[in-house]
Structure formats: structure tokens, C-alpha cells
C-alpha positions in Angstrom: 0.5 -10.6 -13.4 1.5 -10.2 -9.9 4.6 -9.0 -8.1 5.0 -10.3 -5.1 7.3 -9.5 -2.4 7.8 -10.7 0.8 10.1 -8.9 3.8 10.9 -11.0 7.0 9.7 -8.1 10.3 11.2 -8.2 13.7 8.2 -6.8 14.8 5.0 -8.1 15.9 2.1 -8.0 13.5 0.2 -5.0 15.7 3.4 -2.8 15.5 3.3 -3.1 11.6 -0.1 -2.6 11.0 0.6 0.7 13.4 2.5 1.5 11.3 -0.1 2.0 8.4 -2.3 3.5 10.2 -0.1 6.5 11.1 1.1 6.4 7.4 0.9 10.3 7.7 3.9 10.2 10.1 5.9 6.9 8.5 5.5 7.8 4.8 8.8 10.0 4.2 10.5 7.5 6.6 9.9 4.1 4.9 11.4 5.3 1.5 13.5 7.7 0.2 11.9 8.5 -3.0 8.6 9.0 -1.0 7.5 12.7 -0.6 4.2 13.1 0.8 0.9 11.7 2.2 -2.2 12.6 3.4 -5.8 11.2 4.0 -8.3 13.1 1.8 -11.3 10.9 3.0 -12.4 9.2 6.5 -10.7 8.1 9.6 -7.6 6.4 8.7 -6.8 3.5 7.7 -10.8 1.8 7.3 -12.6 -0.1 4.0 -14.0 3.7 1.9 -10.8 5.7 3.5 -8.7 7.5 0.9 -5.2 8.8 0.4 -3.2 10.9 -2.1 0.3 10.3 -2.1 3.3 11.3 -4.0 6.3 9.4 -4.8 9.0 8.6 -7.7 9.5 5.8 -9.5 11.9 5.3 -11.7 12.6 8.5 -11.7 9.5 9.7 -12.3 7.2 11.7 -9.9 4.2 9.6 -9.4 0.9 11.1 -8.0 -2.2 8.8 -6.8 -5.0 9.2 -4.8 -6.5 5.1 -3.5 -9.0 4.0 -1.6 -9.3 1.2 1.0 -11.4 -1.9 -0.2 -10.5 -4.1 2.3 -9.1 -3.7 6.1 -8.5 -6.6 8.6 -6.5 -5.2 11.9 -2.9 -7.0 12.7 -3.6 -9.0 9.1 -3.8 -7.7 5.4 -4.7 -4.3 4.1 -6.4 -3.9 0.2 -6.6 -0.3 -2.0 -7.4 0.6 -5.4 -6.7 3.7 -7.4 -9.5 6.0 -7.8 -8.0 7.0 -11.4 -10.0 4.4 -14.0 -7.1 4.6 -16.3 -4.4 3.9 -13.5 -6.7 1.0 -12.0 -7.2 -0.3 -15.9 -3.4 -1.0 -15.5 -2.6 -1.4 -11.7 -6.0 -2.9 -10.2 -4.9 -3.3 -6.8 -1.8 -3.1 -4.2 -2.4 -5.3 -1.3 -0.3 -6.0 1.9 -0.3 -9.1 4.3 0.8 -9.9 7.8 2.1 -12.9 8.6 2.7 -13.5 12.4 6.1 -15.8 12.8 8.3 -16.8 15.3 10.7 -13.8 15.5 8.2 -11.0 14.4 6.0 -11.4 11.3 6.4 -11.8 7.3 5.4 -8.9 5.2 3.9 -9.5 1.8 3.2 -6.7 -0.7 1.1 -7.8 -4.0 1.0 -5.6 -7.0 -1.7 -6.9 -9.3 -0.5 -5.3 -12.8 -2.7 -6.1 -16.1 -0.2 -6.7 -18.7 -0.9 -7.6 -22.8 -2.5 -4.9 -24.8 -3.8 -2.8 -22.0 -0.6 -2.9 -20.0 1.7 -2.0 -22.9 
């Protein structure tokens, strides 16, 4: 299953991929129940990078370390959890940008396994 949503920008698509890569400084901002961020491999936001973050949701304090699969500037970003049994249930979160007339779309993907496994 996927869950897919998709936020209209008023911002070009180089702002909002800036916006990722200085994550360190933007994660608090974008969302309340977000409490920290940090990259704890490579240069940023690059395919092999990794970050750990910590967040709730629903409630409940989440922590994950991901890695970067795939990175195309201005256009889509791709991670993975490191954690097997987290990536057995949540394979991959993936972001696209859209360029359109008055700034750019914003699509978030969550690919969730659901059935046996996701239960």
C-alpha cells in the first residue's frame, strides 16, 4: 500500500529541495511533533547519506535512523530505514517535486507493507 500525499508550494522547486538539504536547521520547524535531526553518515543530502531522527506519532516517540537510495537535485528524494524490521514494514518514504505555475507540487509516498507482516 501506499499513502500518498500531495501539498501545492509557493515556492520554486530549488527552494524546496533547499530545504532538505539543510534538514538539520528545518526539522523542528516543519512539524511540531518533530524533535531532532542529525546526519550520522556523509555530506548531506547524497545517495549512501544517513540520518537519525526523532519524532512522535500518534503519540508515540518514534526513533529512526535512514539512508538515501536515491537523490535527483530540484526533483525527488528516496530513503530507507536501516532497521530490517522497520524496513520489513515501512520499505521506503519518498518525496517528489513538481515544478508548476505558481511554485511547485509536493508529493510524499509512504510505501507500507500491509497483510500478515504489516499487522
Amino acid at each position: 500500500m501506499i499513502l500518498k500525499e500531495t501539498t501545492d508550494v509557493t515556492a520554486p522547486p530549488d527552494v524546496v529541495y533547499r530545504f532538505f538539504e539543510e534538514m538539520e536547521d528545518n526539522y523542528v520547524e516543519w512539524h511540531p511533533d518533530h524533535i531532532t535531526f542529525r546526519w550520522t553518515e556523509g555530506a548531506g543530502l547524497e545517495q549512501g547519506a544517513e540520518d537519525y531522527f526523532k519524532e512522535y506519532i500518534a503519540g508515540e516517540l518514534q526513533e529512526k535512523t535512514v539512508r538515501f537510495v536515491e537523490v535527483d537535485p530540484d526533483r525527488y528524494i528516496e530513503f530507507r530505514p536501516t532497521s530490517l524490521l522497520v524496513g520489513l514494514l515501512m520499505p521506503s518514504i519518498s518525496f517528489t517535486i513538481e515544478p508548476c505555475p505558481n511554485g511547485c507540487e509536493l508529493t510524499q509516498r509512504i510505501k507500507v507493507r500491509t497483510g500478515p507482516i504489516g499487522a
